[in-house]
PDB file with one MODEL, atoms N, CA, C and O in Angstrom:
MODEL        1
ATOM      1  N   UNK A   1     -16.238  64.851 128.083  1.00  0.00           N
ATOM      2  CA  UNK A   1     -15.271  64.245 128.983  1.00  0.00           C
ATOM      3  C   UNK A   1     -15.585  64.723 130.391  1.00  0.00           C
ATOM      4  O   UNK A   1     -16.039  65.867 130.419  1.00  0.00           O
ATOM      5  N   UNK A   2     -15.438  64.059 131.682  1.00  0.00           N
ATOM      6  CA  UNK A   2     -15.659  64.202 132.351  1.00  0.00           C
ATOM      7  C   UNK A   2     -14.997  64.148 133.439  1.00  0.00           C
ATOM      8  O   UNK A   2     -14.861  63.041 133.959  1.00  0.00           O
ATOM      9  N   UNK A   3     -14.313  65.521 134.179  1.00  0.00           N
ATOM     10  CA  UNK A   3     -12.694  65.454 134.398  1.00  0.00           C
ATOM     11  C   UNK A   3     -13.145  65.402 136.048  1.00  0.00           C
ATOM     12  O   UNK A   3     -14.279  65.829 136.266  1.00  0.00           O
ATOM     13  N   UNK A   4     -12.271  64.861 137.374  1.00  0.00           N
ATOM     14  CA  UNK A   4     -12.382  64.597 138.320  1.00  0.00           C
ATOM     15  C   UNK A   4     -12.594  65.922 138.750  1.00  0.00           C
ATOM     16  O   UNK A   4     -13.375  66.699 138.202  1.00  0.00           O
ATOM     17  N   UNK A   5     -11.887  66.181 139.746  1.00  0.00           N
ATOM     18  CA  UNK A   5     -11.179  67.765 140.092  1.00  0.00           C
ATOM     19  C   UNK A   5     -10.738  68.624 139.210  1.00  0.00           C
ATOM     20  O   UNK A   5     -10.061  68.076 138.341  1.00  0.00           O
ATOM     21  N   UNK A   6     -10.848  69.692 139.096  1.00  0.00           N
ATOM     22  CA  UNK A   6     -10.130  70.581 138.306  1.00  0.00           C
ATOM     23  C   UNK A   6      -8.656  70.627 137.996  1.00  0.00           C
ATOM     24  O   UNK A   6      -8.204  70.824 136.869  1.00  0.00           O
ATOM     25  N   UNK A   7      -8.001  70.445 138.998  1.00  0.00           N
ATOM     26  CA  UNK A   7      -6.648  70.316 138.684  1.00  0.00           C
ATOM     27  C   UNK A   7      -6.540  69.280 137.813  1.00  0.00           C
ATOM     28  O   UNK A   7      -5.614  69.576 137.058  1.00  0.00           O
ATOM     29  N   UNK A   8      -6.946  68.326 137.541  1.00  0.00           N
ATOM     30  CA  UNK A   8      -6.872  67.174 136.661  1.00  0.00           C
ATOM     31  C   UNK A   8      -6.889  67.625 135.259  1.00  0.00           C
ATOM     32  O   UNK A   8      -6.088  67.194 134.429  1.00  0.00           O
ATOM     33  N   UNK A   9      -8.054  68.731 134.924  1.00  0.00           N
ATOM     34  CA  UNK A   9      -7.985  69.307 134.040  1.00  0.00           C
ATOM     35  C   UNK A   9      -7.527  70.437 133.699  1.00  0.00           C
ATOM     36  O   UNK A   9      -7.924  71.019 132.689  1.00  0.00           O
ATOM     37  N   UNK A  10      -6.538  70.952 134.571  1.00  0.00           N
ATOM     38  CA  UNK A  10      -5.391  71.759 134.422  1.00  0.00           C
ATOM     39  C   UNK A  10      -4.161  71.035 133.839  1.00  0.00           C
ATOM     40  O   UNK A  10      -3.435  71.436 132.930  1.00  0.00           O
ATOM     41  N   UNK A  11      -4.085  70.051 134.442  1.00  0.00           N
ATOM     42  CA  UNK A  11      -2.742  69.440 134.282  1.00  0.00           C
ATOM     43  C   UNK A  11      -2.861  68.617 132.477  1.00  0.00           C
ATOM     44  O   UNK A  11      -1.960  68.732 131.647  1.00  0.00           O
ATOM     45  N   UNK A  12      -4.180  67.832 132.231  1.00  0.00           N
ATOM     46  CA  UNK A  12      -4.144  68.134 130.882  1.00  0.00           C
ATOM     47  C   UNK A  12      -3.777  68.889 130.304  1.00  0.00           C
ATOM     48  O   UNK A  12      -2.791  68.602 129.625  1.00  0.00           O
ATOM     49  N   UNK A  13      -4.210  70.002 130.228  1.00  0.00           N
ATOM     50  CA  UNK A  13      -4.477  71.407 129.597  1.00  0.00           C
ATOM     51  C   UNK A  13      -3.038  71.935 129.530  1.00  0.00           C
ATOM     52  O   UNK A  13      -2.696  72.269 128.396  1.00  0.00           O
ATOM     53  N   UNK A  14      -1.833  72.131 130.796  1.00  0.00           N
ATOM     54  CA  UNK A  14      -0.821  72.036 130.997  1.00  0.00           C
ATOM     55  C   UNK A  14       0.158  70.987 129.838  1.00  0.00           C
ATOM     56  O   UNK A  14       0.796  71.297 128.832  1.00  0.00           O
ATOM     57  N   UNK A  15       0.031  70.257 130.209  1.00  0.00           N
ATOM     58  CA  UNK A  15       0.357  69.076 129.287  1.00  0.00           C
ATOM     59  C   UNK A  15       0.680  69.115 127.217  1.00  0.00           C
ATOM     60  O   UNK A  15       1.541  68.868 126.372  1.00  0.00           O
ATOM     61  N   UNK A  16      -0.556  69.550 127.356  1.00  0.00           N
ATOM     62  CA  UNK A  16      -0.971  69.748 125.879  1.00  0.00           C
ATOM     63  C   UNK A  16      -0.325  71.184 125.334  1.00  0.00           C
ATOM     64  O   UNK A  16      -0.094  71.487 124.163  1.00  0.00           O
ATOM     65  N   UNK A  17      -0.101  71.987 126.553  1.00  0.00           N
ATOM     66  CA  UNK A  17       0.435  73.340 125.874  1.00  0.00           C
ATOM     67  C   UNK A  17       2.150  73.259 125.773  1.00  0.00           C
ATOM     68  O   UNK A  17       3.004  73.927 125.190  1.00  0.00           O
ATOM     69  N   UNK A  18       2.158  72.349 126.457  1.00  0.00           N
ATOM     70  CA  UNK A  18       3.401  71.758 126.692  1.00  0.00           C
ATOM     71  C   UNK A  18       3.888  71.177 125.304  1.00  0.00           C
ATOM     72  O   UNK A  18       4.798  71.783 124.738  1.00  0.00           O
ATOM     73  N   UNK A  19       3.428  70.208 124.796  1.00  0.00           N
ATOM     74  CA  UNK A  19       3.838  69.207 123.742  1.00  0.00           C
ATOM     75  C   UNK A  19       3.331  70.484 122.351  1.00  0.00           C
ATOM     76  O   UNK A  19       4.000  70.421 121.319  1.00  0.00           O
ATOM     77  N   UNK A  20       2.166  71.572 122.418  1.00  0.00           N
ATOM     78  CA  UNK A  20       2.382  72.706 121.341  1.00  0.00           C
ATOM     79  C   UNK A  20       3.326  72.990 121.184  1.00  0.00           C
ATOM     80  O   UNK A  20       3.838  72.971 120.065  1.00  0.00           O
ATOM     81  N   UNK A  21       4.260  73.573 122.830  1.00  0.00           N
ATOM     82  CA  UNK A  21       5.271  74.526 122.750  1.00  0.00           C
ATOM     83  C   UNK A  21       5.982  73.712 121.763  1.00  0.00           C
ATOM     84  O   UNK A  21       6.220  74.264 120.688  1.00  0.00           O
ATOM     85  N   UNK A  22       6.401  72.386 121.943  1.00  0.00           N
ATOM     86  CA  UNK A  22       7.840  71.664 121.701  1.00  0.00           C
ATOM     87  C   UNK A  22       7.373  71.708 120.030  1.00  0.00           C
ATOM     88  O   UNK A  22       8.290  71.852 119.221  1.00  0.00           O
ATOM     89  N   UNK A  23       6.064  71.594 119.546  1.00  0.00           N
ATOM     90  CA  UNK A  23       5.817  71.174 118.157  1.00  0.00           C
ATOM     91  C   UNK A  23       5.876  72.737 117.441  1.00  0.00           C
ATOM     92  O   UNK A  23       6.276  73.000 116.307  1.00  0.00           O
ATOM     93  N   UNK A  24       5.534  73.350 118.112  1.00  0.00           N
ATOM     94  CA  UNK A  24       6.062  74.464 116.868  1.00  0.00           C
ATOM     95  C   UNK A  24       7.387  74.990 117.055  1.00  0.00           C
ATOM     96  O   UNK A  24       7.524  76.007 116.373  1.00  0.00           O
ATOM     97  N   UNK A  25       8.768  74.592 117.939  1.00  0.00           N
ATOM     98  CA  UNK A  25       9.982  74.355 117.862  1.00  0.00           C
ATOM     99  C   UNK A  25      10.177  73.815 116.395  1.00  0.00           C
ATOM    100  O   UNK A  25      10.595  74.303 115.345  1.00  0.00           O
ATOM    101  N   UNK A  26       9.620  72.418 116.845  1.00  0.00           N
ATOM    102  CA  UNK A  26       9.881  71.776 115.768  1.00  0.00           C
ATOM    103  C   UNK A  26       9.550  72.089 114.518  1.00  0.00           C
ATOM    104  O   UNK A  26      10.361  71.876 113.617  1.00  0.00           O
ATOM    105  N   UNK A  27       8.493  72.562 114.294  1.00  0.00           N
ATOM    106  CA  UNK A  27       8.502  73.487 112.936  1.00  0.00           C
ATOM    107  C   UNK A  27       9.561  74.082 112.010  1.00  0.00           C
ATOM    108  O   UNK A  27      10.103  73.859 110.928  1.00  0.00           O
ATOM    109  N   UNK A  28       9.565  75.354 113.472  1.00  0.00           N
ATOM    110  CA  UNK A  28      10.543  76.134 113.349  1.00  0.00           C
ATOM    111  C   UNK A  28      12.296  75.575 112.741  1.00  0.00           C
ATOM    112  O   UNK A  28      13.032  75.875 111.801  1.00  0.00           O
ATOM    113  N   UNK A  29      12.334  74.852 113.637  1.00  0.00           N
ATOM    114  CA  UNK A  29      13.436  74.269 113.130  1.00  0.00           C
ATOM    115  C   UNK A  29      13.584  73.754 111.756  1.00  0.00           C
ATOM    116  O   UNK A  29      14.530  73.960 110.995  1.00  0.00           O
ATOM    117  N   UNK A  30      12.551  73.077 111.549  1.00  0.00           N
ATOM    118  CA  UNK A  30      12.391  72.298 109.969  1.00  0.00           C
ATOM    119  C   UNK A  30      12.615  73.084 109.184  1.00  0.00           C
ATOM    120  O   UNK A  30      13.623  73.056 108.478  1.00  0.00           O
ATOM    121  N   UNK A  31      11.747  73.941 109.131  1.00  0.00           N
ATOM    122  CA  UNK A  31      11.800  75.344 108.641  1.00  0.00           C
ATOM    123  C   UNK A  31      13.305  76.250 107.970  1.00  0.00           C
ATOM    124  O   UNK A  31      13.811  76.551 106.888  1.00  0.00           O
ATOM    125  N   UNK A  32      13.533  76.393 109.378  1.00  0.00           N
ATOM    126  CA  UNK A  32      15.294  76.804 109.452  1.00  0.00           C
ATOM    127  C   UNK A  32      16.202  75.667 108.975  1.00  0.00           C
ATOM    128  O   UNK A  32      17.379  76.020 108.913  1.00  0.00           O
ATOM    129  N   UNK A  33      16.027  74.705 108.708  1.00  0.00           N
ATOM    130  CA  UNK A  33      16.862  73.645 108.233  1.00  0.00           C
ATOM    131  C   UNK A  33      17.918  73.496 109.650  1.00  0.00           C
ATOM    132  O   UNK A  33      19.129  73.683 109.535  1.00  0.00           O
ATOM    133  N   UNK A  34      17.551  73.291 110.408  1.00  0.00           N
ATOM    134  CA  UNK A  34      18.428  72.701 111.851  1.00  0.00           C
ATOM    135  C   UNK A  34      18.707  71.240 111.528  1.00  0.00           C
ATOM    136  O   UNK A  34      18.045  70.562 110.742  1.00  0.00           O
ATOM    137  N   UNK A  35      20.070  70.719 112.427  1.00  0.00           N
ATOM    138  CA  UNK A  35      20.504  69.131 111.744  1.00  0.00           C
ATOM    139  C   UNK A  35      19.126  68.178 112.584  1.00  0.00           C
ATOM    140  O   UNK A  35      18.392  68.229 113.572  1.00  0.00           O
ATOM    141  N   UNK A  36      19.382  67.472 111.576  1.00  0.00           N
ATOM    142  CA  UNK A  36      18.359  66.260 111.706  1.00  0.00           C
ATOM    143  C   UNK A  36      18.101  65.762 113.103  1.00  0.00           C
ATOM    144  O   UNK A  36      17.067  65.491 113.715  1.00  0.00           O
ATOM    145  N   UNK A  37      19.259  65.735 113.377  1.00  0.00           N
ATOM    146  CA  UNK A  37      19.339  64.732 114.858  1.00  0.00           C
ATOM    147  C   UNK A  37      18.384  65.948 116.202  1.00  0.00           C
ATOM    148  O   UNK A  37      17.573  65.677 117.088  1.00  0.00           O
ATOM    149  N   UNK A  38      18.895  67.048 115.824  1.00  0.00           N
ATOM    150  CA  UNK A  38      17.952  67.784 117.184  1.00  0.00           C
ATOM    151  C   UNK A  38      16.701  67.793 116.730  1.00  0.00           C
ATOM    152  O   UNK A  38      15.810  67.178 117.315  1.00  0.00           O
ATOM    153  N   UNK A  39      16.478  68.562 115.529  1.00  0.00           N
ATOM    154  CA  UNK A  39      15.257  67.979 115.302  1.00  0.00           C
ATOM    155  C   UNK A  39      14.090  66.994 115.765  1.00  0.00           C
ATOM    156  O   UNK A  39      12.934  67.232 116.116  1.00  0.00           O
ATOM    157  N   UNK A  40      14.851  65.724 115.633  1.00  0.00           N
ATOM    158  CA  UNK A  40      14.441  64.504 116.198  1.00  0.00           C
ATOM    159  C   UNK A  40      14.516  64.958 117.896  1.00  0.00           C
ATOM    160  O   UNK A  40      13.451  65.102 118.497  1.00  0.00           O
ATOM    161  N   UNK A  41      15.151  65.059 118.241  1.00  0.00           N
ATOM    162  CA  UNK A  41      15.072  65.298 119.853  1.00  0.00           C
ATOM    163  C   UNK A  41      13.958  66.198 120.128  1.00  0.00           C
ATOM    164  O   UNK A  41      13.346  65.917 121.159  1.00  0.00           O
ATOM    165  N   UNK A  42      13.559  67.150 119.510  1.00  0.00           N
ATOM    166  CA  UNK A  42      12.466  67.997 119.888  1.00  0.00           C
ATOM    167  C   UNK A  42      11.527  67.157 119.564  1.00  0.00           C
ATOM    168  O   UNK A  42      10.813  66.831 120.512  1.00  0.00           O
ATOM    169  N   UNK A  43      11.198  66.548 118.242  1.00  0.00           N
ATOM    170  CA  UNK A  43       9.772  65.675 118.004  1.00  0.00           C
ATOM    171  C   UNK A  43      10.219  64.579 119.624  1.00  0.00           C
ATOM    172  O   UNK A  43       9.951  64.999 120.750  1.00  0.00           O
ATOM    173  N   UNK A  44      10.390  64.237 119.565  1.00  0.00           N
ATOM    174  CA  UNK A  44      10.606  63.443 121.108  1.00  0.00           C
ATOM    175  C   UNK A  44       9.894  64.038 121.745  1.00  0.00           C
ATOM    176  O   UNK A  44       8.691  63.777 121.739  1.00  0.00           O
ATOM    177  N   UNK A  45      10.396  64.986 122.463  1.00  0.00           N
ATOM    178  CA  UNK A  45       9.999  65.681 123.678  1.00  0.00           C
ATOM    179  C   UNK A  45       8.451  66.154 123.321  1.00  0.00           C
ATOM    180  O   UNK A  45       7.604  66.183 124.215  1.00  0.00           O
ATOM    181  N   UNK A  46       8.102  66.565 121.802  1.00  0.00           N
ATOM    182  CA  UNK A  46       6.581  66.395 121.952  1.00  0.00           C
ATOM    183  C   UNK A  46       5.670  64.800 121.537  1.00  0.00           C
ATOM    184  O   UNK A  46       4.495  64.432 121.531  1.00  0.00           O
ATOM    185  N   UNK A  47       6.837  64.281 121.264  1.00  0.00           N
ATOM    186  CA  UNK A  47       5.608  63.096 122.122  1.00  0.00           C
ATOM    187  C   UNK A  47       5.757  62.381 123.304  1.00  0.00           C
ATOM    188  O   UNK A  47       5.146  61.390 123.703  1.00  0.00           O
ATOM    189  N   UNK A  48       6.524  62.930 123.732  1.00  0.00           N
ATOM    190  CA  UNK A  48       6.764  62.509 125.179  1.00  0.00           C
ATOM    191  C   UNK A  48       5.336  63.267 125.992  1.00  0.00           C
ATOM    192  O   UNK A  48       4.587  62.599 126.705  1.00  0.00           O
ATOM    193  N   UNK A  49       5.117  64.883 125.714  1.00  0.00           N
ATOM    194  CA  UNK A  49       4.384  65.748 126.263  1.00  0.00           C
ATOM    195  C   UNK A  49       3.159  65.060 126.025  1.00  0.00           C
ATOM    196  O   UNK A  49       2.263  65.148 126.864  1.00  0.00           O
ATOM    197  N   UNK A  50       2.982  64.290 124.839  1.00  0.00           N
ATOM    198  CA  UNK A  50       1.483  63.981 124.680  1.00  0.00           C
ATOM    199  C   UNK A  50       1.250  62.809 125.337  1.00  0.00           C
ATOM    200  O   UNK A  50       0.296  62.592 126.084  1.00  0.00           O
ATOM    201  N   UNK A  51       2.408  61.815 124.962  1.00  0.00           N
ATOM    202  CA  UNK A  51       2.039  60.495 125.907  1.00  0.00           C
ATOM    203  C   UNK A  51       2.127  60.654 127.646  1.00  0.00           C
ATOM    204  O   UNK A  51       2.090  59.600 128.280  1.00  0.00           O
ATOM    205  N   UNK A  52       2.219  61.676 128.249  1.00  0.00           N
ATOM    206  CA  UNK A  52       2.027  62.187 129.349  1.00  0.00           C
ATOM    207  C   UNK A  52       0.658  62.593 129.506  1.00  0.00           C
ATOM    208  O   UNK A  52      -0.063  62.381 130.481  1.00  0.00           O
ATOM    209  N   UNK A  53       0.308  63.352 128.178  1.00  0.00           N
ATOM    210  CA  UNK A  53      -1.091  64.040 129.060  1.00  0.00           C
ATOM    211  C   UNK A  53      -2.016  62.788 128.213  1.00  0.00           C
ATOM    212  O   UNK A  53      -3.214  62.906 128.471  1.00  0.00           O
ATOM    213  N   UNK A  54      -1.749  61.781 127.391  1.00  0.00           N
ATOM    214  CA  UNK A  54      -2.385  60.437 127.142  1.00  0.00           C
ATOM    215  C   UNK A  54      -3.022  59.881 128.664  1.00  0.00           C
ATOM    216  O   UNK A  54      -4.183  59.793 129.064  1.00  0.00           O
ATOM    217  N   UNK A  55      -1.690  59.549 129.312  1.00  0.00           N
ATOM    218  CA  UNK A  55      -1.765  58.847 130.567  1.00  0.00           C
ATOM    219  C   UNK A  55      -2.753  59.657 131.638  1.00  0.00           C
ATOM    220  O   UNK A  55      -3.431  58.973 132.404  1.00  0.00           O
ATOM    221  N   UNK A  56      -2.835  61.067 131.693  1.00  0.00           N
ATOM    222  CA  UNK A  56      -3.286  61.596 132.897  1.00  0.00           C
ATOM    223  C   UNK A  56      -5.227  61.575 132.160  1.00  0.00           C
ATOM    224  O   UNK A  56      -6.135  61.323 132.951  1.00  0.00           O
ATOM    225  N   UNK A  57      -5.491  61.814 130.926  1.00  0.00           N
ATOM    226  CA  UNK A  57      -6.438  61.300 130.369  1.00  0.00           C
ATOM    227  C   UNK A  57      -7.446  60.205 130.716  1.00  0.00           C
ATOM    228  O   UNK A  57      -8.628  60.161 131.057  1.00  0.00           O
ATOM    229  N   UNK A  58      -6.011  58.953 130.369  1.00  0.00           N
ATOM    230  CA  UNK A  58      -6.976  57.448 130.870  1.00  0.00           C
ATOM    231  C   UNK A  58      -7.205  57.457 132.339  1.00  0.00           C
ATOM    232  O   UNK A  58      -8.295  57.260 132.876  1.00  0.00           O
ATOM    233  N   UNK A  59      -6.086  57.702 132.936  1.00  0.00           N
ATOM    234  CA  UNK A  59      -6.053  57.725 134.577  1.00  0.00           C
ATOM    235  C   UNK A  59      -7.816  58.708 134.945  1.00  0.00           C
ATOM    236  O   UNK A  59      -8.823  58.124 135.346  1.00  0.00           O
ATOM    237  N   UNK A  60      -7.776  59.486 134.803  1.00  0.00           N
ATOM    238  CA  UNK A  60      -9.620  59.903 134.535  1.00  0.00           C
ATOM    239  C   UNK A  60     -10.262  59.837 133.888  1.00  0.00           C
ATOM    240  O   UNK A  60     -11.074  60.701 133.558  1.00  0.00           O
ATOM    241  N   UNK A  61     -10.160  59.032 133.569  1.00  0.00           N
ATOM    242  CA  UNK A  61     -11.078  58.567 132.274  1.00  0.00           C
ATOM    243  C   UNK A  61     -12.128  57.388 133.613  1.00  0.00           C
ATOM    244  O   UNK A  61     -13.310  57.458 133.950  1.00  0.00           O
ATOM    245  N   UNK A  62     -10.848  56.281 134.113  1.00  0.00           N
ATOM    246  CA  UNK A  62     -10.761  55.271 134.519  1.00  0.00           C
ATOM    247  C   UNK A  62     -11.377  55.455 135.903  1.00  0.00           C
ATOM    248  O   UNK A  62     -12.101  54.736 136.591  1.00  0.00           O
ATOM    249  N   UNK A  63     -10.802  56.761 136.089  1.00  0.00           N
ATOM    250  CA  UNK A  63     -12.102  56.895 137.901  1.00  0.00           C
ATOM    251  C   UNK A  63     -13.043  57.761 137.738  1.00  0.00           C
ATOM    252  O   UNK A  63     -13.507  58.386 138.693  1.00  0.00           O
ATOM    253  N   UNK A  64     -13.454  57.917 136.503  1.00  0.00           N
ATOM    254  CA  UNK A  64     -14.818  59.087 136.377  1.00  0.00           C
ATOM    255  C   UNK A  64     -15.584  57.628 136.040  1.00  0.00           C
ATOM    256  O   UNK A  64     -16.023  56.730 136.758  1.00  0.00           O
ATOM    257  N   UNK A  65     -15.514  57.884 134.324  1.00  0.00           N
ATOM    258  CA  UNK A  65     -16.450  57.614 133.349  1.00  0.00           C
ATOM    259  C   UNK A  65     -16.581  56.207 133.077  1.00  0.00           C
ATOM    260  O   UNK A  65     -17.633  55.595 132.889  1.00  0.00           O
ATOM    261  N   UNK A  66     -15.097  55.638 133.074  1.00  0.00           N
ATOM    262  CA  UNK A  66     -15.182  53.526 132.920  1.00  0.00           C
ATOM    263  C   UNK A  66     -15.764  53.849 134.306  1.00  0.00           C
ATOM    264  O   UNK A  66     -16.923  54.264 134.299  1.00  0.00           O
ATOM    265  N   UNK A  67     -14.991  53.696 135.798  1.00  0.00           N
ATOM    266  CA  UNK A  67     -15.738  53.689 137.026  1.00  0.00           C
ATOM    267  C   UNK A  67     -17.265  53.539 136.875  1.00  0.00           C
ATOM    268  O   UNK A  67     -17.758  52.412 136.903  1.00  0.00           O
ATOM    269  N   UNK A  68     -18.103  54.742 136.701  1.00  0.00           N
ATOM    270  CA  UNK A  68     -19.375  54.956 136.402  1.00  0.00           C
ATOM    271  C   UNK A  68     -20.193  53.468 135.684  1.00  0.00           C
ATOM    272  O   UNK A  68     -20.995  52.640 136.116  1.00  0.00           O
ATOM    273  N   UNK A  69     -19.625  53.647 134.642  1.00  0.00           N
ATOM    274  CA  UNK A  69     -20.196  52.165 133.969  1.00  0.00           C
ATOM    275  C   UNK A  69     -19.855  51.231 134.297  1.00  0.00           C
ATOM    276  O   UNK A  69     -20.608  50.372 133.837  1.00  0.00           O
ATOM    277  N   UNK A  70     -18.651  50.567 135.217  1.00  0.00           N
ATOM    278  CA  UNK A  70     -18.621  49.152 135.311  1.00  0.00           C
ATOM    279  C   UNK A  70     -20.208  49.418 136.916  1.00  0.00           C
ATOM    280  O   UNK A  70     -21.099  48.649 137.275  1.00  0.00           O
ATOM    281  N   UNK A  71     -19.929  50.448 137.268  1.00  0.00           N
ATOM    282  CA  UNK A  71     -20.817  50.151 138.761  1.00  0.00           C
ATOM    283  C   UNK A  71     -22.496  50.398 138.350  1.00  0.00           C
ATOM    284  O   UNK A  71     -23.504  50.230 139.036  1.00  0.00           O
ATOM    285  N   UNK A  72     -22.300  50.942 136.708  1.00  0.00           N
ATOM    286  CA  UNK A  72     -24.025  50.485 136.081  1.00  0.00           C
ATOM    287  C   UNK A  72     -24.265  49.258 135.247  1.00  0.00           C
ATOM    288  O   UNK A  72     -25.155  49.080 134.416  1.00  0.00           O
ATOM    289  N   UNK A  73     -23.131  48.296 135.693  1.00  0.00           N
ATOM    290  CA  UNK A  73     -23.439  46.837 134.886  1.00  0.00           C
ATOM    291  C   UNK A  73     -22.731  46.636 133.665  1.00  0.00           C
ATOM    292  O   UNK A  73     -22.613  45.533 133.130  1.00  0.00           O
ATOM    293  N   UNK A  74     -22.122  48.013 133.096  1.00  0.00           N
ATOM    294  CA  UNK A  74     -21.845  48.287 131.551  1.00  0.00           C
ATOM    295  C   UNK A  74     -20.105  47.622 131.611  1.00  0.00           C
ATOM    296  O   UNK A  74     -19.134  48.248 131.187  1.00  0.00           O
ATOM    297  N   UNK A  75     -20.058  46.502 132.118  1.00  0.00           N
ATOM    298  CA  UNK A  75     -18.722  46.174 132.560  1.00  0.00           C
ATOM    299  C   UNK A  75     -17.953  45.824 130.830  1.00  0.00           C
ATOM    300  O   UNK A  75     -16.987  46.486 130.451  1.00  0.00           O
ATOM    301  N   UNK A  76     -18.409  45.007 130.188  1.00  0.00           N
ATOM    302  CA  UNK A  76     -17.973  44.874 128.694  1.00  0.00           C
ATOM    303  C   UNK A  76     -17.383  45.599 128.455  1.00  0.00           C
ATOM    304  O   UNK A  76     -16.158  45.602 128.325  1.00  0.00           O
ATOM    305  N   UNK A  77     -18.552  46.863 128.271  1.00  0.00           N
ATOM    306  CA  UNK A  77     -18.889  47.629 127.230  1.00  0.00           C
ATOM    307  C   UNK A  77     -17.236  48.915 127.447  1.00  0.00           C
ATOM    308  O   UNK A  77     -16.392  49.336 126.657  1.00  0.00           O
ATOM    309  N   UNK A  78     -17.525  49.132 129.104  1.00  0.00           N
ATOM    310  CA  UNK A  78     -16.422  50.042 129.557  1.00  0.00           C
ATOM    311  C   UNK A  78     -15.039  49.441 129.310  1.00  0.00           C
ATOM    312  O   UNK A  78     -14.088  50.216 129.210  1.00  0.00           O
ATOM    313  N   UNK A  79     -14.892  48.419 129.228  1.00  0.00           N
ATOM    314  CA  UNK A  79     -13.614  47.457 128.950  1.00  0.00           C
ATOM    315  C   UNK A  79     -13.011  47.243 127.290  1.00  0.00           C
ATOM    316  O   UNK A  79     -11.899  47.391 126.782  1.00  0.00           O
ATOM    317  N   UNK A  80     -13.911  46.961 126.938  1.00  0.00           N
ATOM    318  CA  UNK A  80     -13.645  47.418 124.989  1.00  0.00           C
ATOM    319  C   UNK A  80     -13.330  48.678 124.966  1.00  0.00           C
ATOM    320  O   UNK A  80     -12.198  49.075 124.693  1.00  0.00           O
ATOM    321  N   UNK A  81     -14.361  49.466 125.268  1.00  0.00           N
ATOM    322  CA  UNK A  81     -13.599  51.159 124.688  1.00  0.00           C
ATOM    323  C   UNK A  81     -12.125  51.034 125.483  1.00  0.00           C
ATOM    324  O   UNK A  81     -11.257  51.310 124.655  1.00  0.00           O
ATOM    325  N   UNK A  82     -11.683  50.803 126.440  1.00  0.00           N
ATOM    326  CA  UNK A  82     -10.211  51.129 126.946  1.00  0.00           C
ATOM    327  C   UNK A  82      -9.375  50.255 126.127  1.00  0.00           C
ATOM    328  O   UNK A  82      -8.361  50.742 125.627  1.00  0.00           O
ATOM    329  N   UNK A  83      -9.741  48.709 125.872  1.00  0.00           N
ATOM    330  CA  UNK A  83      -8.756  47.989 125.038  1.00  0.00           C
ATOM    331  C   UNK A  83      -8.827  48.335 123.761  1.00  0.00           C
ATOM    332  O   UNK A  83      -8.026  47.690 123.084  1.00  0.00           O
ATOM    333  N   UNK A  84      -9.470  49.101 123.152  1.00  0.00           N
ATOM    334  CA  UNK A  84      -9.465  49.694 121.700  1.00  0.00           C
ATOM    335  C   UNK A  84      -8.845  50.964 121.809  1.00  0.00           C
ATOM    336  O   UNK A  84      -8.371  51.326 120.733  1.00  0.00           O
ATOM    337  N   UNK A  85      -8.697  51.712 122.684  1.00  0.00           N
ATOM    338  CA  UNK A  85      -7.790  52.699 122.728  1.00  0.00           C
ATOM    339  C   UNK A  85      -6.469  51.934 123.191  1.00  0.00           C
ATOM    340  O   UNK A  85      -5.402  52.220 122.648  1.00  0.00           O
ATOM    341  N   UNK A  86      -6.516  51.224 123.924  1.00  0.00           N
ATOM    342  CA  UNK A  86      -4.869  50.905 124.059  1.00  0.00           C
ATOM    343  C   UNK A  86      -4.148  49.550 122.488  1.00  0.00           C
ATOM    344  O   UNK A  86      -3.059  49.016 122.279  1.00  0.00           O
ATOM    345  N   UNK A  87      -5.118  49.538 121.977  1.00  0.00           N
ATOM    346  CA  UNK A  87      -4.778  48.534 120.846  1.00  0.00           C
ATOM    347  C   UNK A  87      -4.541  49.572 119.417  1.00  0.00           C
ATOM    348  O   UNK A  87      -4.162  49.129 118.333  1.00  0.00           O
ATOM    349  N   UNK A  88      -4.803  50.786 119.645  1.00  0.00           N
ATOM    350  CA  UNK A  88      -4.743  51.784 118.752  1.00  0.00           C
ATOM    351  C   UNK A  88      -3.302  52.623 119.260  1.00  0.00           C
ATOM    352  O   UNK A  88      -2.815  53.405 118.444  1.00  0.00           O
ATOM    353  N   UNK A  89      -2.897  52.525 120.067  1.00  0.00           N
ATOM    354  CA  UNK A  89      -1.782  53.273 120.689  1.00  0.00           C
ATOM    355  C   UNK A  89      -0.558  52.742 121.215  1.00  0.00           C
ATOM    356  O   UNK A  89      -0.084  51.607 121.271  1.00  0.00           O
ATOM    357  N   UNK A  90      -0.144  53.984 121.618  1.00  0.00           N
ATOM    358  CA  UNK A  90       1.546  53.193 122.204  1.00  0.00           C
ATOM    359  C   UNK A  90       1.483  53.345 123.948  1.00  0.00           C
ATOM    360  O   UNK A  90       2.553  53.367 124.557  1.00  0.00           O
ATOM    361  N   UNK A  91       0.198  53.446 124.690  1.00  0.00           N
ATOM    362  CA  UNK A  91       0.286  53.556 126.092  1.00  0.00           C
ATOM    363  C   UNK A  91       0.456  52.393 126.496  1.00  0.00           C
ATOM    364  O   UNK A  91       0.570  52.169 127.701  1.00  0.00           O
TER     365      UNK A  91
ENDMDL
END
């Protein structure tokens, strides 16, 4: 992967430790038998964390690596891989 600036790949990295924290809550909780409904509110909040660092992902994805290939001709090719990730997902 090929991340812009560093902060870009902080804020992933950020992101992802983020949506850990909330998932081993959620464990925990399962675990402990906590009511259903918070439960559910914590799985939320870690996929909220992931479909966040999803987005900051494509967003560089889109000015590194697609960028790169549509300006080497590979215009298709860079356009399928993004619509097959977004046809596989909820972004």
């Amino acid at each position: 992967m090929a991340f812009k600036p560093k902060n870009t790949h902080e804020r992933i990295l950020h992101r992802l430790k983020i949506a850990q924290g909330h998932l081993a809550k959620v464990i925990q909780m399962a675990q402990s038998g906590h009511y259903c409904i918070d439960i559910l509110h914590q799985s939320n909040a870690v996929q909220k964390a992931l479909k966040e660092a999803d987005l900051v992902i494509l967003k560089n994805h889109l000015e590194t690596c697609a960028s790169d290939a549509i300006k080497k001709g590979k215009n298709k090719e860079a356009i399928s891989e993004i619509m097959n990730v977004l046809e596989r997902s909820n972004l």
